[in-house]
Residue, then its C-alpha position, 0 to 999 in steps of 0.5 A: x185294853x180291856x173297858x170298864x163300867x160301873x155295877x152299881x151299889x156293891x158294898x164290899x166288907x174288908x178285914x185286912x190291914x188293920x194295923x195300917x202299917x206296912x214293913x220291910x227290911x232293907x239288906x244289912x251285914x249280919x257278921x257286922x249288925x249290932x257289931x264293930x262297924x256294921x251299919x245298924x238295920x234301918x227301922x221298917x218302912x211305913x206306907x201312907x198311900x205310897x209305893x215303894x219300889x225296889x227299896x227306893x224312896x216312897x212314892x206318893x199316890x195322889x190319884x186313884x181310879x178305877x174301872x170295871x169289865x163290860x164283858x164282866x161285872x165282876x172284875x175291877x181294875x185299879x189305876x194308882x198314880x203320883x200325879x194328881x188331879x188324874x180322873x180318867x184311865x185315859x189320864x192314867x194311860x197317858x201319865x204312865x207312872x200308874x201301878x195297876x191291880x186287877x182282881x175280881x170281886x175286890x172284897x179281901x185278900x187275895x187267893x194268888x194261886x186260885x183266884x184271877x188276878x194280875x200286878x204291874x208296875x215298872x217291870x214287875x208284872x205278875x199273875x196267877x198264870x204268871x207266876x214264875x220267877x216271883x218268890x212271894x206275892x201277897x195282895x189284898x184289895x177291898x172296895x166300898x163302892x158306896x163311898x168309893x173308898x179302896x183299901x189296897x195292900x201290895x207286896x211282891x217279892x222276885x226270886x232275885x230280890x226285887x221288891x214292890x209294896x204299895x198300901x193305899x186307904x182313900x177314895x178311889x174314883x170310879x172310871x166310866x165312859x159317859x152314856x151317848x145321846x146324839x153324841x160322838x166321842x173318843x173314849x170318855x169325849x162326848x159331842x153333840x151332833x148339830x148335823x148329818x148329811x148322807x152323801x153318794x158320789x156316784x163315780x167314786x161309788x161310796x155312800x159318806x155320813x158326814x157327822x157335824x157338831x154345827x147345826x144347819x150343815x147340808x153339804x160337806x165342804x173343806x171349809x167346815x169338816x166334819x167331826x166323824x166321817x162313816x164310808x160305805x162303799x155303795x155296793x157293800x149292800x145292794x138290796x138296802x143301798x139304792x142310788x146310792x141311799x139306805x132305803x127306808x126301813x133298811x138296817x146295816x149292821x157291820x162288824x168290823x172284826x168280820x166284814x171287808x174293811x175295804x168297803x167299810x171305813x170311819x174316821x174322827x180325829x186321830x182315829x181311822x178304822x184299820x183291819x183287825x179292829x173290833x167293834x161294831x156298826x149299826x146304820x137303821x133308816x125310819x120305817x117310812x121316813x128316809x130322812x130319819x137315821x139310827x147310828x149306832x158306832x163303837x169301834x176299838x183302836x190300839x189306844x183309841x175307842x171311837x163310839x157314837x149315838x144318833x137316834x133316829x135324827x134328821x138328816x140332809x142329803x145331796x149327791x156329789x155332781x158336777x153341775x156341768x152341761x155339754x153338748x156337742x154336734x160338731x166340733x164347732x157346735x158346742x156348748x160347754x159351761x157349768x149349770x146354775x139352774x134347774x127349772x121343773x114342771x109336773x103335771x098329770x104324774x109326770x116331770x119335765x125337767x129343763x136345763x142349759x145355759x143362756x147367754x149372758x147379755x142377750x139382745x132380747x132378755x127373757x125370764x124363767x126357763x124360756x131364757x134358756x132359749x137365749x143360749x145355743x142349746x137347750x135339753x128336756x127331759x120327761x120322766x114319770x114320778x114313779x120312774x124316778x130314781x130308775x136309770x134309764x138304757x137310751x137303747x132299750x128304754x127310751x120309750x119310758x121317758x121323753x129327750x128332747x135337744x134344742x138347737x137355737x142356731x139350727x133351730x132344730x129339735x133332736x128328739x129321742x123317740x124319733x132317733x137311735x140314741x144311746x147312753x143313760x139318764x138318770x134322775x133321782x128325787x134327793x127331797x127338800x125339793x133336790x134332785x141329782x140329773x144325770x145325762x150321757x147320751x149320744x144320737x146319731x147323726x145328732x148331737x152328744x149330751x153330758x149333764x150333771x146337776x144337784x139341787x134344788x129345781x125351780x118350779x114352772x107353771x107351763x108344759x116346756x115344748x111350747x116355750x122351748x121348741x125352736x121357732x126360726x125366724x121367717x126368712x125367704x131361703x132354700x136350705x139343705x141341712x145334714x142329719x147333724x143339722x150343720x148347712x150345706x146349702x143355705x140360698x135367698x130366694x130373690x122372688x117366686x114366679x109362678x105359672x099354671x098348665x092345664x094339661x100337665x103329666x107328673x112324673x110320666x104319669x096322669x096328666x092334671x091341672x097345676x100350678x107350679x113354683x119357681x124358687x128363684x134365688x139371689x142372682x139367678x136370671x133363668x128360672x127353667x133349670x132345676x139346678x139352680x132353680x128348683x120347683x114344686x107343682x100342685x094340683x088345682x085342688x090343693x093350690x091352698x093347703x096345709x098338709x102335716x104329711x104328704x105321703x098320708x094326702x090321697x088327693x095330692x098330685x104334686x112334684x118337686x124337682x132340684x138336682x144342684x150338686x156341689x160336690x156332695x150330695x144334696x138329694x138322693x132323687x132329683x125329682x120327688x112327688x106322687x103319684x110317681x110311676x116311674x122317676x118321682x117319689x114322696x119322702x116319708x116326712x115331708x109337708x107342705x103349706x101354702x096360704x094367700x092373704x090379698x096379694x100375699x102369700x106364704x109359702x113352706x115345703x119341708x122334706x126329709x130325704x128318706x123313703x122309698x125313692x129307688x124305682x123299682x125297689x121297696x127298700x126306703x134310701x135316701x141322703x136322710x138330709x133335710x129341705x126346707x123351702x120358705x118364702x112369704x111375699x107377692x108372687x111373680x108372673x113367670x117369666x121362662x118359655x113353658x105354658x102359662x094360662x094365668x092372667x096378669x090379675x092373678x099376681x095382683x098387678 
């Protein structure tokens, strides 16, 4: 159905029906008229604002509209109808009784032959290209739009007999759609948009405008929908749809007619975008605000026409997560629940974004993103402000960007640029202080991480690796963790015996003066086998000492010796240290503290089982398990068969 609007001031001269009557003969008996018998020929019939249909009895015309072409300014269609009270094309459609003319340039009689036109009413439907099969059709039509008064005359005649005549003088009410601002509607609807939120579901890959009459709406939700509904598909244009987002100054303009409606569809109501339909689409962000939308909307259904106007309104926007975090290392380290909060500090450029879930009565509870250090698992993540929105190839990338997993039952810390890891991380600044976060890594030999979160973010006024970086608690122990962290063995030393021998060969090289350390643990009577009792020895030079790296300390002559074995194993050497020519090595991460305070001491030696171990090979190997060795207490005067040279006030009796 063509769409109409008004010209303005046209004044439009009629002349025809002066009389203002019109007549018609009903069928009669001529042998008989006037005659014996023949009924006499009934007077004609007079029209005031009436159809007469087929001789029938004369309809009333008690509504009266009219429309012009958009597309043409000069044609007029008139809708004239019994029922009353009709203001609307929409009304007339829907009553269905309506006889409607179409001319152009209503200002007289008709030229049928010459001139565009057409007549419809009940099965009567003539045009100038449709004219076979009527013996007569005669039509007049002026308007006078400045009073909206119509004078029509109709009179059509089939071949086979049919007749319609129809005369109407009266006011006949111009039919326009209402002009939208900030408004949304179904033909002659209009409503007022309170609300717009730009929403991106990334695994479904569509971007959704979700327009609302309600003012304040910032999420779409089943409890309150919205009124009109825009879908794009959110690779229907890469270069202006980033993160799922029409880009600042970005313009679409789609055409229904012509663009893949697979990727493009609307909705309000009753009324659902199909293909075939006509209409056009504009979606324009604000040059440098991307808060700001253009929508321009008018669609043309079978019977329905969808239009809408926002200009350059505010919107919200969110992206549909969520909120979940696992994080798993074995399948009896696991962590799996839905995130509350999302805590952000940002310094010098830089974003530290902190994530996980705190337990829920714990024994010690703590505020802000350190109470995140009272569940199993906590994850950072370091990104730069110019970076965000970028999605991040774990395997090619991660140097632009920090990951870090803390495990508080390991007290570990998985630290990305330190690991193989692979999968993604995204993070995306939505503004009004949201942000989407995204994470789908897995580390080898470490743990695997799957987070999802949108909103807003608390802010922190502290970097997070001081707050976050699990610190066990001091505890005497010999432990030998796996690359995954899980324990393989976790012994109590019971005491330390210490003892120094002035002449000592490391590892059949240099001979040198050392001390040495028996870890001995809980239920161990022999200090002197290495396989349940293992031992470190240090120069004299270094008996006190804090060393970050021991491969990097020059002067550092040590050895260390365990060869336990349970079935799997433990080390790859049973004897490391330096220098080493022929069976002991230094692992590439190891470390060593030891520190006296009057008769107190504490003592950490730390290695992970990696480096060039293998004699004779330059190729690093090893278990890459983890050693860690504490102890903080009195020492104890070594009691097994070696040489010892200390005096009993070395041990402070």
């Amino acid at each position: 159905m063509k769409q109409f609007y008004s010209t303005g001031l046209r004044l439009l001269s009629w002349t025809a029906l002066c009389a203002g009557v019109i007549t018609s003969s009903c069928k009669k008996d001529d042998s008989n008229n006037g005659g014996g018998g023949g009924e006499p020929t009934p007077p004609p019939v007079t029209l005031n604002d009436q159809i007469e249909y087929n001789g029938g009895d004369l309809i009333d015309i008690k509504s009266a509209v009219y429309a012009v072409d958009e597309e043409n300014a000069n044609l007029f269609t008139f809708y004239l109808s019994p029922t009353e009270g009709i203001k609307t094309v929409k009304e007339m459609e829907a009553a269905d009784d309506y006889l409607k003319v179409m001319v152009e340039e209503p200002a007289g009689t008709v030229d049928t032959k010459n001139q565009l036109f057409s007549i419809d009413y009940e099965d009567i439907s003539v045009s100038k290209t449709s004219m076979v099969g009527y013996a007569n059709v005669n039509l007049s039509v002026n308007l006078l739009e400045q009073t909206s008064h119509l004078v029509l005359y109709v009179d059509v005649k089939t071949e086979s007999g049919k007749t319609l005549l129809a005369r109407y003088n009266n006011t006949c009410t111009l039919y326009k759609l209402p002009t939208l601002n900030n408004q949304y509607g179904i033909d002659d609807q209009a409503t007022k948009i309170g609300s717009v939120v730009e929403y991106v579901d990334f695994a479904a890959g569509t971007t959704t405008y979700y327009v609302y009459e309600k003012e304040g709406v910032t999420a779409p939700s089943e409890e309150t929908p919205a009124g009109l509904t825009i879908r794009l598909a959110s690779d229907f244009d890469p270069k202006q749809i980033v993160n799922g987002r029409l880009v600042a100054d970005s313009k679409l303009e789609i055409d229904f007619s012509t663009d893949d409606m697979q990727k493009v569809s609307v909705q309000s109501g009753t009324f659902q975008s199909a293909p075939g339909m006509a209409g056009m689409l504009t979606l324009q962000k604000d040059r440098t605000d991307i808060s700001k939308l253009n929508v321009k909307l008018d669609i043309k259904g079978a019977d329905q026409r969808l239009r809408a106007n926002y200009n350059y309104g505010s919107i919200s926007a969110g992206y549909k997560s969520s909120d979940h975090l696992k994080v798993s290392v074995t399948d009896d380290a696991v962590m799996d629940g839905d995130l509350t909060e999302l805590f952000n500090y940002f310094q010098g450029g830089v974003h530290q974004f902190a994530f996980g879930i705190p337990a829920t009565d714990p024994e010690e509870p703590k505020e802000g993103v350190a109470a995140l250090t009272t569940g199993r698992y906590a994850v950072q993540i370091n990104v730069a402000e110019a970076n965000l929105g970028k999605t991040f190839d774990l395997a090619t990338n991660k140097d632009q960007l920090g990951l870090f997993v803390y495990d508080y039952e390991t007290y570990k810390t998985y630290d990305a640029s330190k690991m193989d890891v692979t999968g993604t991380v995204r993070v995306i600044d939505a503004g009004s202080n949201n942000y989407y976060l995204s994470v789908d890594a897995v580390f080898q030999d470490g743990p695997t991480v799957k987070a999802e979160w949108f909103g807003s973010v608390t802010a922190e006024n502290s970097a997070f690796a001081e707050i976050l970086t699990p610190v066990e608690p001091f505890r005497p122990k010999i432990q030998v963790c796996r690359p995954d962290g899980s324990t393989i063995i976790d012994w109590t030393i019971a005491n330390v015996q210490v003892r120094h021998e002035p002449n000592y060969s490391i590892g059949g090289g240099e001979k040198t003066s050392a001390y040495f350390f028996y870890f001995v643990k809980e239920g161990v009577s022999s200090v002197d086998s290495p396989i349940l009792t293992p031992f470190l020895a240090v120069n004299d030079d270094n008996l006190l000492c804090d060393i970050a790296n021991m491969k990097d300390k020059a002067d550092l002559k040590w050895q260390f010796k365990f060869t336990y074995q349970s079935g799997e194993k433990l080390l790859y050497a049973g004897e490391y240290g330096h220098p080493a020519p022929y069976t002991a090595r230094t692992p590439d991460e190891s470390s060593l503290s030891i520190q006296k305070d009057g008769t107190q001491w504490k003592i950490t030696f730390q290695m992970k089982d990696w480096g060039v171990l293998q004699y004779g090979s330059p190729n690093p190997t090893g278990t890459n398990n983890t050693l860690v060795i504490q102890w903080e207490g009195p020492l104890t005067k070594y009691s097994g068969y070696k040489t010892n040279d200390l005096e009993d006030s070395f041990y402070g009796n």
